[in-house]
N, CA, C and O atoms as CSV, one atom per row, in Angstrom:
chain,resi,resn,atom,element,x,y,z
A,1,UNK,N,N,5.750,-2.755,-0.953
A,1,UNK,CA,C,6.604,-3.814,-0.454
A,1,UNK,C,C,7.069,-3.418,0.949
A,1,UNK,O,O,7.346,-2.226,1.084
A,2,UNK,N,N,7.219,-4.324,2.167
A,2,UNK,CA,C,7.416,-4.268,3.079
A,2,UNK,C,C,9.286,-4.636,3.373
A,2,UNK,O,O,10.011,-5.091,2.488
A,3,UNK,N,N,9.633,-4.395,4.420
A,3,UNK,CA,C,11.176,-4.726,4.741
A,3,UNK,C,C,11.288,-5.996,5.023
A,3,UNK,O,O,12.351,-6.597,4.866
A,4,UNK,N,N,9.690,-6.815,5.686
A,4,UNK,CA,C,9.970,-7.768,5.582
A,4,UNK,C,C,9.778,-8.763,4.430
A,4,UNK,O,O,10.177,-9.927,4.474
A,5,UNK,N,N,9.274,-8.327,3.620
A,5,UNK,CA,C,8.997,-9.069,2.318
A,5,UNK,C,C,10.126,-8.832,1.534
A,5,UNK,O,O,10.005,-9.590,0.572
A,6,UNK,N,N,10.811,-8.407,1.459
A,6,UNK,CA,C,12.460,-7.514,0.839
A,6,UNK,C,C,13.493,-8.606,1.500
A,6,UNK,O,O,14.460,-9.164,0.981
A,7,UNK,N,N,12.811,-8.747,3.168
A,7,UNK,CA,C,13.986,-9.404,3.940
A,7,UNK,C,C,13.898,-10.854,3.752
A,7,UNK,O,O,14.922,-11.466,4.059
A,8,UNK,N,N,12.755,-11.655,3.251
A,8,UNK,CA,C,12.250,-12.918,3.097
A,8,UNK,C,C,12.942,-13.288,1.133
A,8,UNK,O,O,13.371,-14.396,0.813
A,9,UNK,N,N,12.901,-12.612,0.578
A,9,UNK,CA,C,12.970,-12.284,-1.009
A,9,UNK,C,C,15.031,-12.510,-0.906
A,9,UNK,O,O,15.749,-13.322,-1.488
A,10,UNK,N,N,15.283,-11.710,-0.196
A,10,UNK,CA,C,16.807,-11.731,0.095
A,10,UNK,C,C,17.327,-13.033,0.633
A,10,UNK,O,O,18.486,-13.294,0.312
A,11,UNK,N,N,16.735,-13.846,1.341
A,11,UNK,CA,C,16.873,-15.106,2.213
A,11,UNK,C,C,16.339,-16.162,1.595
A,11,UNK,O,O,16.657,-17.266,2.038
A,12,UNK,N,N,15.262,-16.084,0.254
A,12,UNK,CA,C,15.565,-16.880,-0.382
A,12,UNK,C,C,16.543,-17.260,-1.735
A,12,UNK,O,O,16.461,-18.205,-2.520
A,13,UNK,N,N,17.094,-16.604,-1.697
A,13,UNK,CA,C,17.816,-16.236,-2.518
A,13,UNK,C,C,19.465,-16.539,-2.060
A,13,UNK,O,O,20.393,-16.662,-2.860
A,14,UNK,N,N,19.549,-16.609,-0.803
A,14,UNK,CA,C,21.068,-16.964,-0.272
A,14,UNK,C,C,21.660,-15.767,0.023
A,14,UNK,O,O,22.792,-15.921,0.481
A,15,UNK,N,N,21.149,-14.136,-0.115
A,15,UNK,CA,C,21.812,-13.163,0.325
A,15,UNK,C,C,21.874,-12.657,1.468
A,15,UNK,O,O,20.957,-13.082,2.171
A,16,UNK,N,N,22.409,-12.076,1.887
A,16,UNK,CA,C,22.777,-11.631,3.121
A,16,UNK,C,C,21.619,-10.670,3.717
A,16,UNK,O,O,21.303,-10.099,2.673
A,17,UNK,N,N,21.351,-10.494,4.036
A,17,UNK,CA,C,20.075,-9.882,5.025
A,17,UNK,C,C,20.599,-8.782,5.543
A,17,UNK,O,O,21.356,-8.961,6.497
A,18,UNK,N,N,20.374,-7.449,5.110
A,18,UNK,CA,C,20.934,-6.346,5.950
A,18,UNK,C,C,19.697,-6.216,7.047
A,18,UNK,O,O,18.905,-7.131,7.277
A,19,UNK,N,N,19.678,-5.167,7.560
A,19,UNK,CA,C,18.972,-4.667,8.734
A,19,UNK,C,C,17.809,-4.379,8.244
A,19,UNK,O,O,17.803,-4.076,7.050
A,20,UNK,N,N,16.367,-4.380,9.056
A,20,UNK,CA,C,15.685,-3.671,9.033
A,20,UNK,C,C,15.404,-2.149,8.411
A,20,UNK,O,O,14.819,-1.688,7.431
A,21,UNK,N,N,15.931,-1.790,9.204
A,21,UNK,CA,C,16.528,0.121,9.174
A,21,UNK,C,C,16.927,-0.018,7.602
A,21,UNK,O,O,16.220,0.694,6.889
A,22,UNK,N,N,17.978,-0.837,6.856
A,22,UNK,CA,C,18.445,-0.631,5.903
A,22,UNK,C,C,17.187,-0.904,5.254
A,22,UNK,O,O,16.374,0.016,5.174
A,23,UNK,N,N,16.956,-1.856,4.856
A,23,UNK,CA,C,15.926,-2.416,3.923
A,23,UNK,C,C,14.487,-1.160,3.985
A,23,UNK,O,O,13.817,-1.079,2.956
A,24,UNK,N,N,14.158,-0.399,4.997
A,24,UNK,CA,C,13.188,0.069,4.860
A,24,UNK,C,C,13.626,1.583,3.845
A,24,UNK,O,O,13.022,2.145,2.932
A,25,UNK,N,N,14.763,1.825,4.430
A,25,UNK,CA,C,15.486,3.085,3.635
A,25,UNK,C,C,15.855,2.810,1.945
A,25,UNK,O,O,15.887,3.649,1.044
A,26,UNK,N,N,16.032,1.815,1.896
A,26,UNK,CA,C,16.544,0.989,0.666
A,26,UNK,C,C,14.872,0.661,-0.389
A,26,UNK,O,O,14.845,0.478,-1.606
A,27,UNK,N,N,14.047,0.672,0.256
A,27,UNK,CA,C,12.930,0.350,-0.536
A,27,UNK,C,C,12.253,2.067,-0.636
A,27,UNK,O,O,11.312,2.198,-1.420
A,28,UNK,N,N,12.610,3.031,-0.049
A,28,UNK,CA,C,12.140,4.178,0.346
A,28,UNK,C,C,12.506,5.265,-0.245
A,28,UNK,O,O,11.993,6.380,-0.345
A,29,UNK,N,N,14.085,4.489,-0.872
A,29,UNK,CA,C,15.023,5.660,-1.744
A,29,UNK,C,C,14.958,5.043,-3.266
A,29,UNK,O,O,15.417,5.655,-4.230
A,30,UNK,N,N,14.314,3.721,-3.362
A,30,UNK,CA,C,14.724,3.212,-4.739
A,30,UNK,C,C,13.866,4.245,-5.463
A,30,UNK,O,O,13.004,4.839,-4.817
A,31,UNK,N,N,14.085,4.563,-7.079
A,31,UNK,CA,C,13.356,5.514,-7.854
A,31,UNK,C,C,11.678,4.491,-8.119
A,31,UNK,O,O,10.554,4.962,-8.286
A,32,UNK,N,N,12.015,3.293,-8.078
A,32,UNK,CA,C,10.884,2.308,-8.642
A,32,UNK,C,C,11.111,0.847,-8.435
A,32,UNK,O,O,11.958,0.158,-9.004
A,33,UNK,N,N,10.270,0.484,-7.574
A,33,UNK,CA,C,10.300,-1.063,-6.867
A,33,UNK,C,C,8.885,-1.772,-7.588
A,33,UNK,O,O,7.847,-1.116,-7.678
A,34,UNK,N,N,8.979,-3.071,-8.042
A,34,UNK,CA,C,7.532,-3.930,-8.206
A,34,UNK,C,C,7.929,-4.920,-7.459
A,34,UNK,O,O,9.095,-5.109,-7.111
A,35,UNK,N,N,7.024,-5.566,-7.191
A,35,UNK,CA,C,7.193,-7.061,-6.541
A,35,UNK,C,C,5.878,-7.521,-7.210
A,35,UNK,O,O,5.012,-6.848,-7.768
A,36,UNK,N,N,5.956,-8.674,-7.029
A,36,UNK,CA,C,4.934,-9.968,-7.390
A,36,UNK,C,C,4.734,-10.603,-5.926
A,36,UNK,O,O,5.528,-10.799,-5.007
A,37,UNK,N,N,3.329,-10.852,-6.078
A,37,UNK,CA,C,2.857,-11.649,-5.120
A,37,UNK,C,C,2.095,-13.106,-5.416
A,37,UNK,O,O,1.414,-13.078,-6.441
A,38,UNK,N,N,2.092,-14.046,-4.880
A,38,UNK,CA,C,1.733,-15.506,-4.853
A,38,UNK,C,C,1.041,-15.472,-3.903
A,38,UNK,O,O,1.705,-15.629,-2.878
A,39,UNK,N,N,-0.534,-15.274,-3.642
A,39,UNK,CA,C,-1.389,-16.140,-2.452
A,39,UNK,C,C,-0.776,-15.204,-1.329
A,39,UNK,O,O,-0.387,-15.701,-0.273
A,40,UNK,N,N,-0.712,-14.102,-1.525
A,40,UNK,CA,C,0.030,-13.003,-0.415
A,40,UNK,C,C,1.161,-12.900,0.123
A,40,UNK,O,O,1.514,-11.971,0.850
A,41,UNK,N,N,1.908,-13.989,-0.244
A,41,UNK,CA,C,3.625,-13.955,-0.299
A,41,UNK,C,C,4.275,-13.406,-1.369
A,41,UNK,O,O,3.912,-13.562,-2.535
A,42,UNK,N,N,5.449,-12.617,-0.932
A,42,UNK,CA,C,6.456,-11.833,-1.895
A,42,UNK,C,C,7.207,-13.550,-3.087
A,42,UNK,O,O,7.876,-14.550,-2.823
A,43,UNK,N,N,6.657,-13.064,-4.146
A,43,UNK,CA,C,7.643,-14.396,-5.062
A,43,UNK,C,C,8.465,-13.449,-5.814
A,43,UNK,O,O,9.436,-14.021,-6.310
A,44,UNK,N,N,8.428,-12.573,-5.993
A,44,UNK,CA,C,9.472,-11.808,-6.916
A,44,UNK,C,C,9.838,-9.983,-6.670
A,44,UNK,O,O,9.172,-9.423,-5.799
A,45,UNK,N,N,10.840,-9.174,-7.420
A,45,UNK,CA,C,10.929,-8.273,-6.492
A,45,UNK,C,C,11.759,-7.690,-7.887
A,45,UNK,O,O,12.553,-8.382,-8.524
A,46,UNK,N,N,11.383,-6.196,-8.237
A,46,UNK,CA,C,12.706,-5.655,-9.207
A,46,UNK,C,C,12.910,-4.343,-8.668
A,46,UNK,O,O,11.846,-3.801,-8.370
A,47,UNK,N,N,13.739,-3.788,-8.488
A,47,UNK,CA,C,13.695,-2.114,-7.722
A,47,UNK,C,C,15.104,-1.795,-8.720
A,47,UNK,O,O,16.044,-2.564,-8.920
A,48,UNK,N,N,14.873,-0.174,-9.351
A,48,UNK,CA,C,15.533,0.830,-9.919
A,48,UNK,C,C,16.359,1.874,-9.391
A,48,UNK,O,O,16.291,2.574,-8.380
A,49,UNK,N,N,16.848,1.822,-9.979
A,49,UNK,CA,C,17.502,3.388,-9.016
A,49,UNK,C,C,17.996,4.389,-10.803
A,49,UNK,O,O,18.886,4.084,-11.596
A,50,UNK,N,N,16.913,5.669,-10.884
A,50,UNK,CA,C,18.000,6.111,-12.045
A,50,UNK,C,C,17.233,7.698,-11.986
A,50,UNK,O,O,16.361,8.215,-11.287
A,51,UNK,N,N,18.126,8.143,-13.182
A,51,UNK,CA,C,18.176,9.855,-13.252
A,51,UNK,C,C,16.853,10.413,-13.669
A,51,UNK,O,O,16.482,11.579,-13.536
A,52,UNK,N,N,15.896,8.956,-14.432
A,52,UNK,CA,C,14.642,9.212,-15.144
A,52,UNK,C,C,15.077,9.834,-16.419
A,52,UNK,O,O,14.110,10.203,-17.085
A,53,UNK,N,N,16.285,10.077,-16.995
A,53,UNK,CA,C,16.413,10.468,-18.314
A,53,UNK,C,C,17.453,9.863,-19.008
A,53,UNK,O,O,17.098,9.639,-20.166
A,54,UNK,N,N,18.615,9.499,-18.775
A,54,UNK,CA,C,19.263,8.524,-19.070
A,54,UNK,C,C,20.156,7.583,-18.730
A,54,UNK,O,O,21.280,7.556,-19.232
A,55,UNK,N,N,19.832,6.912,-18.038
A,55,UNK,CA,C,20.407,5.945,-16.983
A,55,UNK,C,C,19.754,5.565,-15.919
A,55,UNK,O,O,19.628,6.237,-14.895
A,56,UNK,N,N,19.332,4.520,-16.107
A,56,UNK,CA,C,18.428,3.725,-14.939
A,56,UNK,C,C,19.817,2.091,-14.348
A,56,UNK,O,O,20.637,1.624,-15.138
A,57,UNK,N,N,19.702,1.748,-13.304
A,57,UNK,CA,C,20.409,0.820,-12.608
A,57,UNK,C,C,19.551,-0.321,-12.094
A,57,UNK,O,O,19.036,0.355,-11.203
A,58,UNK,N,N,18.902,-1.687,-11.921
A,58,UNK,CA,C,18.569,-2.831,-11.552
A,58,UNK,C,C,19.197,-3.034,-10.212
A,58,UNK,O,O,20.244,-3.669,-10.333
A,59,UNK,N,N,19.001,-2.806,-9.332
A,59,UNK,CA,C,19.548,-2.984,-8.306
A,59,UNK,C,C,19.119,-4.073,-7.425
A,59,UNK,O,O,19.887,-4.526,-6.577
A,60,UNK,N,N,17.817,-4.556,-7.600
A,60,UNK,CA,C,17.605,-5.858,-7.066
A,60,UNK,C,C,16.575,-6.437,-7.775
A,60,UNK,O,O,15.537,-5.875,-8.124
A,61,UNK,N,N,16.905,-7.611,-7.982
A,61,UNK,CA,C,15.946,-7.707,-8.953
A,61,UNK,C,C,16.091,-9.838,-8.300
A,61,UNK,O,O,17.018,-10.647,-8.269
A,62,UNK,N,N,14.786,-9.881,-7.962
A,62,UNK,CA,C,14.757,-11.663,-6.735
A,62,UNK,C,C,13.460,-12.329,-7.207
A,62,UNK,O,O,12.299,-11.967,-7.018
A,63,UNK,N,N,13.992,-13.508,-7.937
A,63,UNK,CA,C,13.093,-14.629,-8.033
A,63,UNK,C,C,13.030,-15.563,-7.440
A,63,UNK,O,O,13.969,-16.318,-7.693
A,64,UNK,N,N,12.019,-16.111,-6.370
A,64,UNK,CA,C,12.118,-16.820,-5.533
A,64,UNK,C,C,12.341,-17.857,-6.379
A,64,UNK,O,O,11.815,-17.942,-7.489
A,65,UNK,N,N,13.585,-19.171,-5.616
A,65,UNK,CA,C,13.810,-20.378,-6.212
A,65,UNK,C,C,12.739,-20.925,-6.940
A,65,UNK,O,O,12.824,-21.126,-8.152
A,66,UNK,N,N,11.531,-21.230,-6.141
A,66,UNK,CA,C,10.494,-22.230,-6.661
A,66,UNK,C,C,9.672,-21.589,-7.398
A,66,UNK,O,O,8.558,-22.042,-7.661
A,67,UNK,N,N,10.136,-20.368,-7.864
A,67,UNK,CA,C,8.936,-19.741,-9.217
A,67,UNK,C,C,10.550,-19.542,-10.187
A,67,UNK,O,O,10.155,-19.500,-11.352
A,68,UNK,N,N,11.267,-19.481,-10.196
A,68,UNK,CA,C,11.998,-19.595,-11.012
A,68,UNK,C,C,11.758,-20.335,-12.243
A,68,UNK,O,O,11.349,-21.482,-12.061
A,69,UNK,N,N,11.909,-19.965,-13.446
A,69,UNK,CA,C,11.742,-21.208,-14.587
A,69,UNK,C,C,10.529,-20.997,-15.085
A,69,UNK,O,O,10.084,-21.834,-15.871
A,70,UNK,N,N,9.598,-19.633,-14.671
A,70,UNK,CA,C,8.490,-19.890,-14.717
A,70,UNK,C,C,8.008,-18.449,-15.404
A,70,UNK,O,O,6.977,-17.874,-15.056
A,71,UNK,N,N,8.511,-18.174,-15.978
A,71,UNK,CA,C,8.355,-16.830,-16.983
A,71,UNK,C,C,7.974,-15.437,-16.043
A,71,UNK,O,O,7.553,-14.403,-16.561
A,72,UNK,N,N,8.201,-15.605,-14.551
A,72,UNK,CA,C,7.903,-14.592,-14.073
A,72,UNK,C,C,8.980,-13.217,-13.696
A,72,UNK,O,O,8.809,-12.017,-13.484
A,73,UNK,N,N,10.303,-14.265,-13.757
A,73,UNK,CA,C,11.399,-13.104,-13.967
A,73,UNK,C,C,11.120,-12.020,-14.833
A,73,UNK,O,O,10.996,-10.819,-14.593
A,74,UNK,N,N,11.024,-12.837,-16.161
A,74,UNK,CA,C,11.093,-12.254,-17.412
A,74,UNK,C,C,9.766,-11.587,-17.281
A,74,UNK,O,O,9.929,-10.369,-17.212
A,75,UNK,N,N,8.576,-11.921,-17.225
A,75,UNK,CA,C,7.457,-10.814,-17.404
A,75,UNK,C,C,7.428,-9.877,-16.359
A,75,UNK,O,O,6.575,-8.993,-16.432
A,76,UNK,N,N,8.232,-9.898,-15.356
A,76,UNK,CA,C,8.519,-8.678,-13.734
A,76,UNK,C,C,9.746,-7.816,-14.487
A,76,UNK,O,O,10.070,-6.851,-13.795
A,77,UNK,N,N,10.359,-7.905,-15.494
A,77,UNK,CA,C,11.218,-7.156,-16.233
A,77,UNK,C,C,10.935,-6.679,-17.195
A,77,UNK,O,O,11.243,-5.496,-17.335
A,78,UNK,N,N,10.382,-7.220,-18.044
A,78,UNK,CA,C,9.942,-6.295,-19.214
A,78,UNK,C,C,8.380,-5.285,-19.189
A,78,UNK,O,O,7.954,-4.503,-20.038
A,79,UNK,N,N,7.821,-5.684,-17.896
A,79,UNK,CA,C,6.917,-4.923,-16.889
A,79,UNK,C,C,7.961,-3.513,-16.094
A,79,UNK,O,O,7.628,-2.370,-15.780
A,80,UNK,N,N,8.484,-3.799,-16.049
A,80,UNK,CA,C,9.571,-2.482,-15.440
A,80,UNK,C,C,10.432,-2.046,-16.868
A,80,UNK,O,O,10.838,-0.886,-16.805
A,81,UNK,N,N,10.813,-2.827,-18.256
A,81,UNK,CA,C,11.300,-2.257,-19.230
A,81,UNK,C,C,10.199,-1.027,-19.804
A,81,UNK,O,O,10.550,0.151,-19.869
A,82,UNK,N,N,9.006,-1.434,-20.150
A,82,UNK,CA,C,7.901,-0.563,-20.269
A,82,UNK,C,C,7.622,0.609,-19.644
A,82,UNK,O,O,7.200,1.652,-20.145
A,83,UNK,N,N,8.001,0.258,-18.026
A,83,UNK,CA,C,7.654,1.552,-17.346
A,83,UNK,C,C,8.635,2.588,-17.548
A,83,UNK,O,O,8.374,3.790,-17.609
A,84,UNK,N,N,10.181,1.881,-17.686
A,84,UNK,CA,C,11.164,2.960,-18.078
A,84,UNK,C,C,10.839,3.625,-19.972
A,84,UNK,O,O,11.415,4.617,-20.418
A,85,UNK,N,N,10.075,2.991,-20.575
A,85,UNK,CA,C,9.988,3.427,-21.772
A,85,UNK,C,C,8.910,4.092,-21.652
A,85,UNK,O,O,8.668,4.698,-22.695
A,86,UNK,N,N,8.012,4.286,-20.705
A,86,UNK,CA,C,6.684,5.151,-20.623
A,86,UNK,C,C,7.338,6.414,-19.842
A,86,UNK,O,O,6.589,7.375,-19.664
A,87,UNK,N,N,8.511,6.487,-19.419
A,87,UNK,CA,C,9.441,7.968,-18.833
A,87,UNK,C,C,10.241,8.446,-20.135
A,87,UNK,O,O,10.850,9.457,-19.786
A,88,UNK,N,N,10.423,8.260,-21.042
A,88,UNK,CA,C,11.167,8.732,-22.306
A,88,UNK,C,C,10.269,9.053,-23.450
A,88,UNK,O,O,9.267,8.522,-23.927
A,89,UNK,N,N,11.077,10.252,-23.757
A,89,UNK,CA,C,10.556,11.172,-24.884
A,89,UNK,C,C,10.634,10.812,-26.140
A,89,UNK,O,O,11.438,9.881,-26.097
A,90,UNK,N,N,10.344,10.938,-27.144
A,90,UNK,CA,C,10.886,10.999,-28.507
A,90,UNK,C,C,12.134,10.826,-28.452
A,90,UNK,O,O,12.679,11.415,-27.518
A,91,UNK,N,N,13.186,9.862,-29.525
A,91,UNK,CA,C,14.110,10.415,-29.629
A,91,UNK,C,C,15.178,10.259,-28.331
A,91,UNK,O,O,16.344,10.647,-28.259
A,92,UNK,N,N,14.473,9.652,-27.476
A,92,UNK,CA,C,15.752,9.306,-26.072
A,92,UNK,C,C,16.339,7.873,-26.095
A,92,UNK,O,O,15.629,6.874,-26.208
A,93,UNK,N,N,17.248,7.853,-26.017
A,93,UNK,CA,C,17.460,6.952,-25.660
A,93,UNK,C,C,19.112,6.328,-24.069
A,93,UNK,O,O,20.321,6.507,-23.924
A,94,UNK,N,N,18.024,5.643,-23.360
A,94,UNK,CA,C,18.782,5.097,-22.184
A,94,UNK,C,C,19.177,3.743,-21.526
A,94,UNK,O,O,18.442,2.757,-21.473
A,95,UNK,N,N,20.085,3.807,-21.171
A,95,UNK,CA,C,21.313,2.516,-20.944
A,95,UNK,C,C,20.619,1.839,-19.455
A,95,UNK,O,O,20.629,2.553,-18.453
A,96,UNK,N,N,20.200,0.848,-19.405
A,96,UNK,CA,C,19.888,0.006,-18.392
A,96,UNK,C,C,21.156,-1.024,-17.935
A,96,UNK,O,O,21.546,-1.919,-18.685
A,97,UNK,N,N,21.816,-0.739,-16.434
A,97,UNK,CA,C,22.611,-1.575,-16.277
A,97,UNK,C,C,22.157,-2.507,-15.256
A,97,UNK,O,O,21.150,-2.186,-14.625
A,98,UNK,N,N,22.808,-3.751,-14.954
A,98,UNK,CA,C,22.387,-4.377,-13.765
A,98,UNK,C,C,24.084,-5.357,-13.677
A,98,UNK,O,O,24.995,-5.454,-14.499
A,99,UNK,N,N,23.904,-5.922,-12.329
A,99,UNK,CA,C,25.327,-6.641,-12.324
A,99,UNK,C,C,24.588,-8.381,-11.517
A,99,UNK,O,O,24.228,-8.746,-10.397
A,100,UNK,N,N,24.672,-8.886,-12.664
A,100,UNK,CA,C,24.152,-10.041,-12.626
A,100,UNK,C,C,24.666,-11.341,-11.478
A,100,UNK,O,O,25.840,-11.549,-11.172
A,101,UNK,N,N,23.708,-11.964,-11.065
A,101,UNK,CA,C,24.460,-13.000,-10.321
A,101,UNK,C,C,24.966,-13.973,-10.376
A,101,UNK,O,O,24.354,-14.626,-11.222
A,102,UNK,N,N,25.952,-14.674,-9.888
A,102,UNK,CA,C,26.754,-15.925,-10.664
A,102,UNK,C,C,25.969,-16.631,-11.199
A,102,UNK,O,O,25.005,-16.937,-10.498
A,103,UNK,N,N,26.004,-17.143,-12.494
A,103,UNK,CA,C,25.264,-17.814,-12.950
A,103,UNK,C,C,24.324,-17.752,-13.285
A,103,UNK,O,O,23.781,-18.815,-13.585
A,104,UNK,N,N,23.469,-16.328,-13.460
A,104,UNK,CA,C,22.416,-16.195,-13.830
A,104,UNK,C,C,22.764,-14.797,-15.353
A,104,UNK,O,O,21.936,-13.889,-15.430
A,105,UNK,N,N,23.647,-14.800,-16.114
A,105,UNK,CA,C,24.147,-14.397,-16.858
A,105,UNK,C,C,23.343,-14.746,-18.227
A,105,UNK,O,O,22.860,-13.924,-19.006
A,106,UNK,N,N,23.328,-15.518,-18.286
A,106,UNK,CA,C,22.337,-16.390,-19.700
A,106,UNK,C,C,21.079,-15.879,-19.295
A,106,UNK,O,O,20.696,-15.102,-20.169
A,107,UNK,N,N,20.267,-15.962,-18.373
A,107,UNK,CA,C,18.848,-15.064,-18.102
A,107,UNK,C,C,19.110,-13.681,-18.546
A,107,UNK,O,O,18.379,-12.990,-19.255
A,108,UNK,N,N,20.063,-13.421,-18.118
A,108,UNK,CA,C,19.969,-12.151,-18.651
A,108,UNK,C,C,20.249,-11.409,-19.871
A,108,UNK,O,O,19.972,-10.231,-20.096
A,109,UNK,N,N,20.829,-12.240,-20.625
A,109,UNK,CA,C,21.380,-12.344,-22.096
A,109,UNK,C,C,20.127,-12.681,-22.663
A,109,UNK,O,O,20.395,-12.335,-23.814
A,110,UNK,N,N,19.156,-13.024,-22.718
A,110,UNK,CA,C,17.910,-13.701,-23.141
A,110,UNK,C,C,16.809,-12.729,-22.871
A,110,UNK,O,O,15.620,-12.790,-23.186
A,111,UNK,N,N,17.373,-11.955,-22.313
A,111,UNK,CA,C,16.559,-10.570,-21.737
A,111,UNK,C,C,16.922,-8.888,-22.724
A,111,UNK,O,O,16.281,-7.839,-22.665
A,112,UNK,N,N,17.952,-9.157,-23.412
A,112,UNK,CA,C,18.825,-8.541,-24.287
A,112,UNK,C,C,19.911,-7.785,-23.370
A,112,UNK,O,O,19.915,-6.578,-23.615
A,113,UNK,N,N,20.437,-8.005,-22.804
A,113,UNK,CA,C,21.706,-7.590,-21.927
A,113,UNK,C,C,22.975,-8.079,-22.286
A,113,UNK,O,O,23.200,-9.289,-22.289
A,114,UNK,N,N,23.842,-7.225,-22.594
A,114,UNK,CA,C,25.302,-7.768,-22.844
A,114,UNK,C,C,26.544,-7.399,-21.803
A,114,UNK,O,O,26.934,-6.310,-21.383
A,115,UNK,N,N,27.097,-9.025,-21.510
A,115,UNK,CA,C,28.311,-8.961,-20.686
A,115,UNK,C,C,28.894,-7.443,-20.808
A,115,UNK,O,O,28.524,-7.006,-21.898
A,116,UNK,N,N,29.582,-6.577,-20.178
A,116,UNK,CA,C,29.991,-5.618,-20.576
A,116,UNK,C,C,31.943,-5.924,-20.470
A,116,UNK,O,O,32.320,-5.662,-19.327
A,117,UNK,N,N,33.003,-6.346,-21.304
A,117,UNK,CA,C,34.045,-6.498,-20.618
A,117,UNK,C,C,35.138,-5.650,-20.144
A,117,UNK,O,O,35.197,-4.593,-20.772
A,118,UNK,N,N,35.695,-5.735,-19.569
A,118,UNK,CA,C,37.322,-5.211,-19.511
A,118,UNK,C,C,37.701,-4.471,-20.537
A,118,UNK,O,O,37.760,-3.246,-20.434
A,119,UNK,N,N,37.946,-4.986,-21.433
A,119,UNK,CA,C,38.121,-4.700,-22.978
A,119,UNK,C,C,37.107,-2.992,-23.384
A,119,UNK,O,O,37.414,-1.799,-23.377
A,120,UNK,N,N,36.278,-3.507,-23.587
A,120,UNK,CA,C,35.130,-3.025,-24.433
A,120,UNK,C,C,35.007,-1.406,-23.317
A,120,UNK,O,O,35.163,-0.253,-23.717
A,121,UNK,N,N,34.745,-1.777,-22.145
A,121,UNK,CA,C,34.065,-0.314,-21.139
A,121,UNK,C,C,34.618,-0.373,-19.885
A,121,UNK,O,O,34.045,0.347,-19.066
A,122,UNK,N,N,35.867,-1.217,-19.342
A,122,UNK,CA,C,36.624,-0.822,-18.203
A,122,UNK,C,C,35.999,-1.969,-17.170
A,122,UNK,O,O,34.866,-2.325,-17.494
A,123,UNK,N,N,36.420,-2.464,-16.250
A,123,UNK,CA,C,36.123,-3.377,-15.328
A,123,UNK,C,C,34.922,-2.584,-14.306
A,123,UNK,O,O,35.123,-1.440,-13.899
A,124,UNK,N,N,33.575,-3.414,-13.937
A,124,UNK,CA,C,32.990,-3.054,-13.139
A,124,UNK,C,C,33.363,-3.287,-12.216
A,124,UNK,O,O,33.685,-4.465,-12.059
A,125,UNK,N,N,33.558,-2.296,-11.010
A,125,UNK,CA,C,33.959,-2.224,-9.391
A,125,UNK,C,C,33.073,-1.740,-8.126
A,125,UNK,O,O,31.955,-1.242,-8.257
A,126,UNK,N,N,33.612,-1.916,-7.086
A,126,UNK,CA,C,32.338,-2.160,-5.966
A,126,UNK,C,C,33.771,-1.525,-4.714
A,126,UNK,O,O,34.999,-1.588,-4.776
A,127,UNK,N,N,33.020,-1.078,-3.913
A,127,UNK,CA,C,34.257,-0.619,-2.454
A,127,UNK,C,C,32.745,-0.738,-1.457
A,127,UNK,O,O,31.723,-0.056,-1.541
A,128,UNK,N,N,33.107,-1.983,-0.429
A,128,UNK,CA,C,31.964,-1.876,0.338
A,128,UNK,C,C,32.660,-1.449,1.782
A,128,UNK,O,O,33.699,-1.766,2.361
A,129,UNK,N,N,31.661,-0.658,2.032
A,129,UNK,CA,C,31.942,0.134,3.533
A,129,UNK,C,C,31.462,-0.183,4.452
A,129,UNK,O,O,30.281,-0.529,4.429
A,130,UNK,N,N,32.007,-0.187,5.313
A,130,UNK,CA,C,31.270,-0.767,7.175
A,130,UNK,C,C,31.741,0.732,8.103
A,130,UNK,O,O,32.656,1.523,7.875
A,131,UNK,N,N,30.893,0.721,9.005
A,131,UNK,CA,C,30.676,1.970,10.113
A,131,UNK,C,C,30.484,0.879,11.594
A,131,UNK,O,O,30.293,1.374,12.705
């Protein structure tokens, strides 16, 4: 995957577009990136970040609008569920988190993912930094 196919994947999607520089470092440090391609365009995108033994993170994970609906989320995920189950031993078992986007909560519940609440494991939090 390229920074600009990362940067096109992000823009359809309505997110914010970091830099170049970022995106190339960001695809460079993830533990495990797939993308899908359409006719040589980026349509989909899932990248990992984890310890390889117990705890893996979803960190981007982009279905272009117009393939949306179209079973390719779901088969670009359980294509990366496999690969994390082809890194585990006997007997392991590890916690996949991701922090879902408005409204796309029910995809992911359908994927076997549960809301995590307040209640149950403490509020998920974020501190974003600028230089």
């Amino acid at each position: 995957m390229t920074s600009y196919e990362l940067d096109e994947l992000f823009g359809s999607v309505g997110w914010s577009c970091p830099t170049a520089e970022q995106l190339e470092s960001a695809i460079r440090n993830s533990t495990k990136a797939f993308i899908v391609r359409h006719n040589g365009k980026p349509a989909a995108t899932i990248s990992l970040l984890g310890d390889v033994g117990m705890h893996w993170f979803v960190k981007d994970f982009i279905v272009r609008p117009e393939f949306q609906g179209q079973m390719i989320g779901t088969l670009l995920f359980r294509f990366c569920e496999n690969y994390i189950k082809s890194t585990m031993k006997p007997n392991w078992k590890v916690c996949i988190d991701l922090r879902a986007s408005k409204g796309k909560e029910l995809f992911y519940e359908k994927l076997g993912f549960e809301a995590m609440t307040a209640e149950a494991s403490g509020c998920g939090m974020e501190k974003m930094i600028e230089k």
